[in-house]
C-alpha positions as CSV (number, residue, x, y, z in Angstrom):
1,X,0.0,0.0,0.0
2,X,0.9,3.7,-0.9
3,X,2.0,5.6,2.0
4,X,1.0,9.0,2.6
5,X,4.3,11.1,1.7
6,X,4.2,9.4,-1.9
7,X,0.0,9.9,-2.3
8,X,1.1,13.7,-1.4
9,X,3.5,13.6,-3.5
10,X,1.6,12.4,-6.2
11,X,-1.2,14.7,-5.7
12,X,0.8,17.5,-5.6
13,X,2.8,17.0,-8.7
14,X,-0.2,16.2,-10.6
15,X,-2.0,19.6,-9.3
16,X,1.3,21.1,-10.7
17,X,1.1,20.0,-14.4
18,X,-2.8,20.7,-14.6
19,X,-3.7,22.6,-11.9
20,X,-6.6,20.9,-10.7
21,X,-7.8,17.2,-10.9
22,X,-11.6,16.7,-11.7
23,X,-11.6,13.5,-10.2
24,X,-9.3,11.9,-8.0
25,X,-10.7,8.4,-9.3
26,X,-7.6,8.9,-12.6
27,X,-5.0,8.8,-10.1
28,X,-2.7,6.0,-10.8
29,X,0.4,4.9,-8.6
30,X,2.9,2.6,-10.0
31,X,0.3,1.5,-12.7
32,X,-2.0,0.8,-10.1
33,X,-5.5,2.6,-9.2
34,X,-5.1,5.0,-6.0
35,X,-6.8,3.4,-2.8
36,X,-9.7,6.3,-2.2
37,X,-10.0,5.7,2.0
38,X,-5.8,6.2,2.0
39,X,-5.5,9.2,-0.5
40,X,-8.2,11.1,1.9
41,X,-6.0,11.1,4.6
42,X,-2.7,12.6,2.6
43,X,-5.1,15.2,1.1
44,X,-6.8,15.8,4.9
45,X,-2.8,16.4,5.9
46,X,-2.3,18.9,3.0
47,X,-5.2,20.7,3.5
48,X,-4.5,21.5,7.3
49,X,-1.4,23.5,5.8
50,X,-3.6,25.2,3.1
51,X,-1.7,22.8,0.6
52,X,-4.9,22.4,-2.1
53,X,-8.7,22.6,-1.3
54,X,-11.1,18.8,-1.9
55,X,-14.5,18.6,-2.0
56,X,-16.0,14.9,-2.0
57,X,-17.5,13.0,-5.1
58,X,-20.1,10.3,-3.8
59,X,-21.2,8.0,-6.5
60,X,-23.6,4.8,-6.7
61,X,-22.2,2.0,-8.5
62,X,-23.3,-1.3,-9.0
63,X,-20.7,-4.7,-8.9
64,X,-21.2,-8.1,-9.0
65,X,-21.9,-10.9,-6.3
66,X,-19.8,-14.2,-6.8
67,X,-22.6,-15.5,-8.4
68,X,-23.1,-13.1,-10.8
69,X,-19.3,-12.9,-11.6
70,X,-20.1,-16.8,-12.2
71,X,-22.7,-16.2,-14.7
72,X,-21.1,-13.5,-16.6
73,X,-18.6,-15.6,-17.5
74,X,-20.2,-19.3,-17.9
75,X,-23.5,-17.8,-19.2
76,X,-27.0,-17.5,-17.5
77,X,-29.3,-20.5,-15.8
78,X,-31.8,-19.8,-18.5
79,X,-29.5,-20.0,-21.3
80,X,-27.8,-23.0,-20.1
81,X,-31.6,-24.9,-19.4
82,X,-32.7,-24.1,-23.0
83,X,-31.1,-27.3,-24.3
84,X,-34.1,-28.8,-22.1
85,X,-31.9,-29.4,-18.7
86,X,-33.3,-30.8,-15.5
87,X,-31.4,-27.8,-13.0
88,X,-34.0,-25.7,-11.6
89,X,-31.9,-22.2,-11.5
90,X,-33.1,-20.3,-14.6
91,X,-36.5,-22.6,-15.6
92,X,-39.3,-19.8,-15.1
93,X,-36.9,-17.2,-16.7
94,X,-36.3,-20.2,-19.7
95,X,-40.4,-20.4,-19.7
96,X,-40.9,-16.9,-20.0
97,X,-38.3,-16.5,-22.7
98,X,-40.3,-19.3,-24.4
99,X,-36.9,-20.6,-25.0
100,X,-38.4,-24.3,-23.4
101,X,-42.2,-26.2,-22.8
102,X,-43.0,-28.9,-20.8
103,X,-44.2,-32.0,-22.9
104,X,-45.4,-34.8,-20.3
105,X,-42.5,-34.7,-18.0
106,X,-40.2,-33.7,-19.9
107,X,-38.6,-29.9,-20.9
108,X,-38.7,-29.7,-24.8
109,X,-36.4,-27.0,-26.4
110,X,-38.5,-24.1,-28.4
111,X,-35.6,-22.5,-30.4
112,X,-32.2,-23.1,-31.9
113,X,-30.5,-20.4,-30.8
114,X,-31.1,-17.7,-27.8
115,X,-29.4,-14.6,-26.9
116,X,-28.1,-14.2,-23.7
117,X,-29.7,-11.1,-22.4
118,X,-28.7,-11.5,-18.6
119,X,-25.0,-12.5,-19.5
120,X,-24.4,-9.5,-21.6
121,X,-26.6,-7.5,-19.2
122,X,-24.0,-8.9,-16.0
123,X,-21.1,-8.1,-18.2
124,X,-21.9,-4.1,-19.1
125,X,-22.7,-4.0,-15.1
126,X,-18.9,-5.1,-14.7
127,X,-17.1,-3.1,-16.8
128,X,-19.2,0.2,-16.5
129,X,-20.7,-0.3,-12.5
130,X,-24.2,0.6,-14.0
131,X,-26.7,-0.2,-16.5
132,X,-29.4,2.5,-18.5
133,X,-32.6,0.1,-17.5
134,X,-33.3,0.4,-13.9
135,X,-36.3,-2.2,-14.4
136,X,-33.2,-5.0,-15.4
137,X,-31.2,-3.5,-12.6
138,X,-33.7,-4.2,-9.4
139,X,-34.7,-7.7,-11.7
140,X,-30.9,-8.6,-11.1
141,X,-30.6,-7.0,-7.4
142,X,-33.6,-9.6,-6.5
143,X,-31.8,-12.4,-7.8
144,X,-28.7,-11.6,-5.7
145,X,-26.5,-11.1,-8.8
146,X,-25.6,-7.4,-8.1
147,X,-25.6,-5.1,-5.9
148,X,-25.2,-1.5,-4.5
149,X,-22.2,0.2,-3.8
150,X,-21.0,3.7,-2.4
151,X,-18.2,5.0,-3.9
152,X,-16.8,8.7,-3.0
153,X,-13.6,10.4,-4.8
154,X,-12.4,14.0,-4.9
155,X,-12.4,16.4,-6.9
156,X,-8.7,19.0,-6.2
157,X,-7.4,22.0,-6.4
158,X,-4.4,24.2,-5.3
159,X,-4.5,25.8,-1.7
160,X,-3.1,29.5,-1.2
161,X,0.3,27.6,0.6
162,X,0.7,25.3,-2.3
163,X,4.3,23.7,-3.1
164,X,6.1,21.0,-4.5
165,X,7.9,20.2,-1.0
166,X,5.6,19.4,2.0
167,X,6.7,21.4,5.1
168,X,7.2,19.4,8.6
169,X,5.1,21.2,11.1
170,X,5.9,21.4,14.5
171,X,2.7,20.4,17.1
172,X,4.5,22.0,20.3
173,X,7.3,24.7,21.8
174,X,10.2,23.0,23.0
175,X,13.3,24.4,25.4
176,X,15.3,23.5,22.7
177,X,13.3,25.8,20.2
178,X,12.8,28.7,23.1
179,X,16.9,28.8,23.2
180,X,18.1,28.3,19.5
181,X,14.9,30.9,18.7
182,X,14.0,28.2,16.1
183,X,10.0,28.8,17.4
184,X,10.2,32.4,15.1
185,X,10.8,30.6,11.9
186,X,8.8,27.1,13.0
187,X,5.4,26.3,11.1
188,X,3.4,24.9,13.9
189,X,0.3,22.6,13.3
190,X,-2.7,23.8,13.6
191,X,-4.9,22.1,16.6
192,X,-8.1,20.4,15.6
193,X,-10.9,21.7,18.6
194,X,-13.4,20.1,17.5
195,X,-11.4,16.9,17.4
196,X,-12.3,14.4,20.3
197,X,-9.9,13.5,22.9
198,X,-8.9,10.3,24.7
199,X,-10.5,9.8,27.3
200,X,-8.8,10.1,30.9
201,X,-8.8,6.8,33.2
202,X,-10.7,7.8,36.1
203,X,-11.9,6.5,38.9
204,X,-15.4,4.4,39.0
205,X,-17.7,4.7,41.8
206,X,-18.9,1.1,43.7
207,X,-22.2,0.0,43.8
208,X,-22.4,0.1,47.3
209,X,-21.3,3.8,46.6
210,X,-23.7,4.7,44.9
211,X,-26.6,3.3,46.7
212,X,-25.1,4.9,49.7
213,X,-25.6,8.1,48.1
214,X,-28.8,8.0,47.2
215,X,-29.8,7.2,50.8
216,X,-27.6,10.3,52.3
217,X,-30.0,12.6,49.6
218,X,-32.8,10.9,51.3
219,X,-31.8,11.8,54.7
220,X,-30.2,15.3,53.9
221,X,-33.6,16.2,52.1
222,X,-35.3,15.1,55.5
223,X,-33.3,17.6,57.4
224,X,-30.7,15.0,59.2
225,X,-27.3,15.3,60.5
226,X,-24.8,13.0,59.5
227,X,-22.7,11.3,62.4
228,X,-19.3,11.4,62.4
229,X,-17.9,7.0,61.6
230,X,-14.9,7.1,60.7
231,X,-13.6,5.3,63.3
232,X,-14.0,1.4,63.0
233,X,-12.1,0.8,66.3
234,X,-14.5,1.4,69.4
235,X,-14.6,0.9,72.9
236,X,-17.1,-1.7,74.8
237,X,-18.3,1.1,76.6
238,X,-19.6,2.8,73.8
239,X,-20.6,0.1,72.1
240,X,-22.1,-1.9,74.7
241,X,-22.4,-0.2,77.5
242,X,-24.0,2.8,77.0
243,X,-26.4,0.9,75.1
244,X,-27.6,-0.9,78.2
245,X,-26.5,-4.0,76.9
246,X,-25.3,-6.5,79.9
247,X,-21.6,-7.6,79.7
248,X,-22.2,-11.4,79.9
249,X,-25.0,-10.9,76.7
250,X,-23.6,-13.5,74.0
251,X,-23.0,-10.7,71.8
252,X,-19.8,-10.0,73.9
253,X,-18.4,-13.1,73.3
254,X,-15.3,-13.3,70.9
255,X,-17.1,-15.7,68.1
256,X,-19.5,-12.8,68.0
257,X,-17.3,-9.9,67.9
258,X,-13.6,-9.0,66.5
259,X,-11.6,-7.9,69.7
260,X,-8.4,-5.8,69.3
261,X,-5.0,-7.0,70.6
262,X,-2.7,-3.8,70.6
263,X,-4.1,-1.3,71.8
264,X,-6.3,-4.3,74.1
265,X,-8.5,-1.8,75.9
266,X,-9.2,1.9,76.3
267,X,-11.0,4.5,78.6
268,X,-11.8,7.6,76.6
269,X,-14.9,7.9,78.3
270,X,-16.1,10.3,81.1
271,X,-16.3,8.9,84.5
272,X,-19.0,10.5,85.7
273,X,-21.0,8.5,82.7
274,X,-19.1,5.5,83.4
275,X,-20.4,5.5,86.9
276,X,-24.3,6.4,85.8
277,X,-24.2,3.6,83.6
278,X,-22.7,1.2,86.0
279,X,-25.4,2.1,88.9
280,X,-28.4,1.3,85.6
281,X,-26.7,-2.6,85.3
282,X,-26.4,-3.2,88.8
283,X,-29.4,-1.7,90.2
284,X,-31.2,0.5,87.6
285,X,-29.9,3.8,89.3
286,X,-32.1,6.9,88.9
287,X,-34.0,5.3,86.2
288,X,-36.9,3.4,87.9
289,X,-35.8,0.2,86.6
290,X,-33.8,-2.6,88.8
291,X,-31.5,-3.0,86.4
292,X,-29.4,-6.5,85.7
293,X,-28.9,-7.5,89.1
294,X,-24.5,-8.1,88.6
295,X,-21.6,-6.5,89.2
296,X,-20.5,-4.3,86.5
297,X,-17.0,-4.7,85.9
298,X,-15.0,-1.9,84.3
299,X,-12.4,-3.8,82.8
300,X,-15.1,-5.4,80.3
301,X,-16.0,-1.9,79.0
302,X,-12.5,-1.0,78.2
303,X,-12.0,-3.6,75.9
304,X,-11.1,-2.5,72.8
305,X,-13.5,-3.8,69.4
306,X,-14.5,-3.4,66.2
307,X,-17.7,-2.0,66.2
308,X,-20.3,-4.3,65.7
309,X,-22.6,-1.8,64.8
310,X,-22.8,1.9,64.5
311,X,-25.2,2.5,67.3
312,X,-22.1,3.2,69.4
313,X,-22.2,6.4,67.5
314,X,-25.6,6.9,67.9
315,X,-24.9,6.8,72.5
316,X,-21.6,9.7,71.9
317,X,-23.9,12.0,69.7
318,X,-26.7,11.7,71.8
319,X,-24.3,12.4,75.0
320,X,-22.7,15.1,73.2
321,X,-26.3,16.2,72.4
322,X,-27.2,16.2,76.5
323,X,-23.7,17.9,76.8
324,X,-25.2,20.7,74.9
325,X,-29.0,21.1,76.4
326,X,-26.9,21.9,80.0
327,X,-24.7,24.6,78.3
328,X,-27.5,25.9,76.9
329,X,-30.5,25.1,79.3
330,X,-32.8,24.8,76.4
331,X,-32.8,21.1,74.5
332,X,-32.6,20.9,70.8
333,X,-34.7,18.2,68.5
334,X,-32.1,16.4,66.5
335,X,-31.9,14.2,63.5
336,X,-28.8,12.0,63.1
337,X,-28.0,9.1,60.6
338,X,-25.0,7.2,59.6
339,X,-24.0,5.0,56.5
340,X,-21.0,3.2,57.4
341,X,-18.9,-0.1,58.3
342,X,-19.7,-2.1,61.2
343,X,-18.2,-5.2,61.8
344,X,-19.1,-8.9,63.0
345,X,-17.3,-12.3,63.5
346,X,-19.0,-14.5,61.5
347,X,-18.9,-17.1,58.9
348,X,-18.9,-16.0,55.3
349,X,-21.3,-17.5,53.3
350,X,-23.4,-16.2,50.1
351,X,-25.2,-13.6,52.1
352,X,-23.3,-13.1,55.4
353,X,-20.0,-11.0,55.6
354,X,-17.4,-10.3,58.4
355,X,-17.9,-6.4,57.5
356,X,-21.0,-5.1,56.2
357,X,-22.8,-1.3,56.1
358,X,-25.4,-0.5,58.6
359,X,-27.8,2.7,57.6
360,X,-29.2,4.2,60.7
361,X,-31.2,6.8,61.7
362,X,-32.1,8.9,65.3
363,X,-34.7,11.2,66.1
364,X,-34.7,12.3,69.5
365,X,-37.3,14.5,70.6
366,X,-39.8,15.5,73.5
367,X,-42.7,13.2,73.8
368,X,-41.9,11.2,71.1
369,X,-44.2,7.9,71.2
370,X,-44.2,4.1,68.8
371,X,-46.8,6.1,66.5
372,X,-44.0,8.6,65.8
373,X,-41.7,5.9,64.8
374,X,-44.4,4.1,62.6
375,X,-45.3,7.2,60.6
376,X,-41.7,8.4,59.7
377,X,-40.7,5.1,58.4
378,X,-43.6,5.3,56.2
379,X,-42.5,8.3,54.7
380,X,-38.9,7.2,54.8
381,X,-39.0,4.1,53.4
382,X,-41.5,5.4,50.7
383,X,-39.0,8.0,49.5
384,X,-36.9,5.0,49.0
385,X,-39.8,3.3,46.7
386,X,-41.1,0.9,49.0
387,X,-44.5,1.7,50.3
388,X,-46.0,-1.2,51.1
389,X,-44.6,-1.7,55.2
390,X,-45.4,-4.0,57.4
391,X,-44.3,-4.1,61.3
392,X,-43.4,-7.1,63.9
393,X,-42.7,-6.7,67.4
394,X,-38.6,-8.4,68.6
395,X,-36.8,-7.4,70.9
396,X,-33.5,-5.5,71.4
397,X,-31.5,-4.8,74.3
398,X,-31.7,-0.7,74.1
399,X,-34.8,-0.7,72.4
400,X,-38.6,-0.9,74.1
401,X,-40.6,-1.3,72.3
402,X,-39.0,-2.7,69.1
403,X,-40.2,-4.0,65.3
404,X,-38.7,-5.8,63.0
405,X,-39.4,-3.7,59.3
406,X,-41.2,-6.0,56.2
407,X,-41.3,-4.5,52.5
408,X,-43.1,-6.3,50.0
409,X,-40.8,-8.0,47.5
410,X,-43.0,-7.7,44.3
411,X,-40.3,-9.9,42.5
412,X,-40.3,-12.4,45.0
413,X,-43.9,-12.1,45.6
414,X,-43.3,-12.3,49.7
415,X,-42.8,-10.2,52.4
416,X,-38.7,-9.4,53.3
417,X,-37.0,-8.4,56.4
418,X,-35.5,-5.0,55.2
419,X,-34.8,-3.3,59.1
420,X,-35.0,-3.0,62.9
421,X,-36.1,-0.1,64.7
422,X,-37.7,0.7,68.2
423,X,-37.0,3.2,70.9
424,X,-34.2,3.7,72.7
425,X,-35.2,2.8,76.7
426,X,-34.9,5.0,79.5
427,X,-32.3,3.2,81.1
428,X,-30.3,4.2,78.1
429,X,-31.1,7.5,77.4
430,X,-31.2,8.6,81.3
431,X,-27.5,8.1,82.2
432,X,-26.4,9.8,79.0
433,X,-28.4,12.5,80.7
434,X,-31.1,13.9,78.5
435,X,-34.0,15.2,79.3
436,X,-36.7,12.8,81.3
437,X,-39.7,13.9,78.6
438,X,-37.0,13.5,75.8
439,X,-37.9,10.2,73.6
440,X,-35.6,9.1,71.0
441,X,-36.6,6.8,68.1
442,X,-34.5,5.1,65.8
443,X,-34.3,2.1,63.2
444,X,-31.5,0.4,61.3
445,X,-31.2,-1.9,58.1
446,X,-28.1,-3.0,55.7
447,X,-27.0,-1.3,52.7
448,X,-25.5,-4.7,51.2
449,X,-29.1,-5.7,50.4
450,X,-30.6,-3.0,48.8
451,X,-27.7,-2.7,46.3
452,X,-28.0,-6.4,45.6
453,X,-31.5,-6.5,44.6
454,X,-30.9,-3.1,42.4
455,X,-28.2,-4.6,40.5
456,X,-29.7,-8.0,40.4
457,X,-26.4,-9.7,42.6
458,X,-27.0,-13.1,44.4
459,X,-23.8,-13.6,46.0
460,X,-22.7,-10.7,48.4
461,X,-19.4,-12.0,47.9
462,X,-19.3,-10.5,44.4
463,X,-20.2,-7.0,46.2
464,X,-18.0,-6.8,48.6
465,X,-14.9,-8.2,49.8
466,X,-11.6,-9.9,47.6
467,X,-13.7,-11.6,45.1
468,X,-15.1,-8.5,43.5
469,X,-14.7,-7.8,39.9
470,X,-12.8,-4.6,39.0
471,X,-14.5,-4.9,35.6
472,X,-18.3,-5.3,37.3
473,X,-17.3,-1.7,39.5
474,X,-16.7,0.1,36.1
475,X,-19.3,-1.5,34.0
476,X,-22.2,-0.9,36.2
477,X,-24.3,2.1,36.1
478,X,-25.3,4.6,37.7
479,X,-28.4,4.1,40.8
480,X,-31.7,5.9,41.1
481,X,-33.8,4.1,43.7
482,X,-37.3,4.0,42.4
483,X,-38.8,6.8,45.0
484,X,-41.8,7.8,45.3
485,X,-42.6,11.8,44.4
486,X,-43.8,14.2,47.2
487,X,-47.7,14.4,46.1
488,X,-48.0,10.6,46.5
489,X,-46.6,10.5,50.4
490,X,-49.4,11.6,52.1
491,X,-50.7,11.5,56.2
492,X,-47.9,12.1,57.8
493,X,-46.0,15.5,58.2
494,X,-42.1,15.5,57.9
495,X,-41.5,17.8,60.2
């Protein structure tokens, strides 16, 4: 093949004997016809240096498929079944020619000698590309024996910079060219705007990612603050403790929970909370309850963990949230939620993990009461496009009452587990010292879940964890839960 430099050449010599060229199709290189597609980029290259001017000559043409090469050369089915031939190719044409009849059950030849028509017809087509009737022309496209072609040459003429000798352009300043002063005399390429550019690698949001972001817009637009998680490592004060959870509950136990070896334990805690909480498990303290009934030891809540749930948060903000109402004198509804890692020591299996992401949401607020709790998950849980909800009464250790959460699963045609939720119990919310009328409410669920069911995944292990496919994380779209618009959540007030 022709490279460029010698199809510039060419066109630039020939543009120099007869100043333009009607038709690019009479350029000939070594005795050979010019490849169209690879002259277009030599005359694209001299026209960005105002070399000549093109403008594009599109033509329809018509060539032969192997068949009809085949029968321009041995002759057509009709002609060849004339001679009364049993091959069916060709028969109706040889009938309507009247070239043949059918005597009995045999073909009986009409004529001595035929011409040809579709042979000659097949053979103008290949030397000219066309043919004057169009009625012959769609009568051989039908029979596959031709067909269309595009063909597109140029016609060329000289550009205001034409010259024999094609200049090298330079596509950027160099140090070199800034200190020789070569850049005053340099012809530099001109840049193509409009062209478009590689794309950059980038980074790919993960599923879980992007599911996580949706919910966050949920909760921002529902006027919450988000907790501060970014700290996996947690005391079992915090995340026991303060939750009124007793220190023999199986939950403490090391096949339950990953415990840290260095640092082993840790008291960043007040001890003024420390001892409220420790009077509620022995004896209920000031909170009207009698409590566990054991002696709470301190060197259990020092222990170090990784959280096994972000609730542990929930206990510091709500402190820090007392903390504030005695500065002030005046308490403050809030709204917290968290989206983050929480961790658990179990087996891992298609839809359990060691590390998972909890969602979960506080309200705390004066007089809050179960009905409360039941009307904001209905709107919340709406928002996120489920609205048929169902509720079961459970139990938690820091919650009273509490209730399981049930979506309808139209795919599965059954009601799913989707959350837990309940209100926090006095002989929580007491020693962190809020308010005695102030009620907090509060409900969790996974985010592992939701993201599986939106991106049709059956095995959490190709979600999350060393088994994940790069390819699946770049691949996957965007998320848009399926929410439901303002006008269709109705009842219940957000506020």
């Amino acid at each position: 093949m022709a490279t460029t430099e010698e199809l510039q050449t060419l066109v630039l010599t020939t543009l120099d004997k007869e100043n333009v060229i009607t038709d690019s199709k009479s350029l000939e290189l070594n005795d050979k016809p010019v490849d169209q597609l690879a002259l277009l980029g030599a005359l694209n290259s001299l026209k960005s240096k105002e070399m000549i001017e093109f403008t594009p000559i599109d033509r329809i043409t018509w060539i032969l498929t192997e068949e009809g090469k085949q029968l321009a050369k041995d002759g057509s089915h009709e002609a060849r079944n004339k001679v009364g031939a049993s091959a069916k190719p060709g028969q109706g044409k040889a009938f309507k020619n009247k070239w043949v009849s059918k005597k009995g059950a045999n073909l009986v030849r009409l004529v001595d000698t035929i011409v040809d028509e579709t042979q000659r017809d097949l053979k103008e087509i290949e030397s000219t590309g066309t043919l004057g009737d169009a009625k012959v022309l769609a009568d051989l496209k039908k029979r596959t024996l031709v067909d269309k072609q595009k063909t597109t040459t140029y016609s060329i003429s000289k550009g205001p910079d034409f010259s024999l000798t094609v200049k090298k352009e330079a596509t950027d300043i160099t140090t070199e060219m800034l200190q020789s002063g070569e850049w005053k005399n340099a012809t530099f390429k001109k840049y193509n705007f409009d062209a478009a550019g590689v794309p950059p690698n980038s980074g790919h949001l993960h599923p879980l990612m992007k599911v996580r972001q949706e919910f966050r817009e949920i909760f921002f637009e529902m006027g919450f603050q988000e907790m501060p998680t970014n700290c996996f490592a947690e005391s079992s004060f915090w995340n026991f403790d303060a939750l009124f959870q007793p220190q023999q509950h199986p939950a403490r136990d090391a096949h339950d929970t990953f415990f840290l070896k260095d640092p082993a334990t840790s008291d960043r805690y007040p001890r003024d909370l420390m001892e409220k909480i420790k009077q509620t498990h022995e004896n209920g303290g000031d909170t009207g309850s009698i409590g566990y009934n054991y002696n709470w030891k301190e060197e259990e809540a020092q222990k170090l963990i990784l959280r096994t749930h972000t609730t542990a948060v929930s206990s510091f903000m709500l402190h820090k949230l007392s903390e504030e109402t005695k500065k002030t004198g005046e308490f403050r509804p809030a709204k917290y939620f968290s989206i983050d890692r929480v961790f658990r020591n179990e087996s891992v299996d298609a839809t359990h993990l060691a590390e998972f992401h909890q969602i979960e949401g506080v309200i705390a607020d004066k007089n809050l009461t179960l009905g409360d709790l039941i009307g904001f998950m209905d709107i919340f849980f709406k928002k996120m496009g489920m609205d048929k909800i169902r509720f079961k009464p459970t139990y938690n250790p820091y919650t009273e009452p509490s209730m399981e959460i049930f979506s309808y699963h139209e795919g599965l045609k059954s009601w799913v587990e989707i959350g837990n939720s309940g209100m926090f119990r006095p002989e929580m919310l007491l020693p962190l010292g809020l308010p005695s009328d102030v009620r907090v409410i509060a409900w969790g669920l996974g985010l592992e879940r939701p993201t599986m069911v939106k991106y049709g995944i059956s095995n959490i292990r190709d979600l999350l964890g060393h088994k994940v496919n790069i390819g699946m994380i770049k691949e996957y779209p965007i998320c848009r839960l399926d929410k439901e618009s303002k006008d269709k959540i109705e009842g219940v007030s957000e506020d």
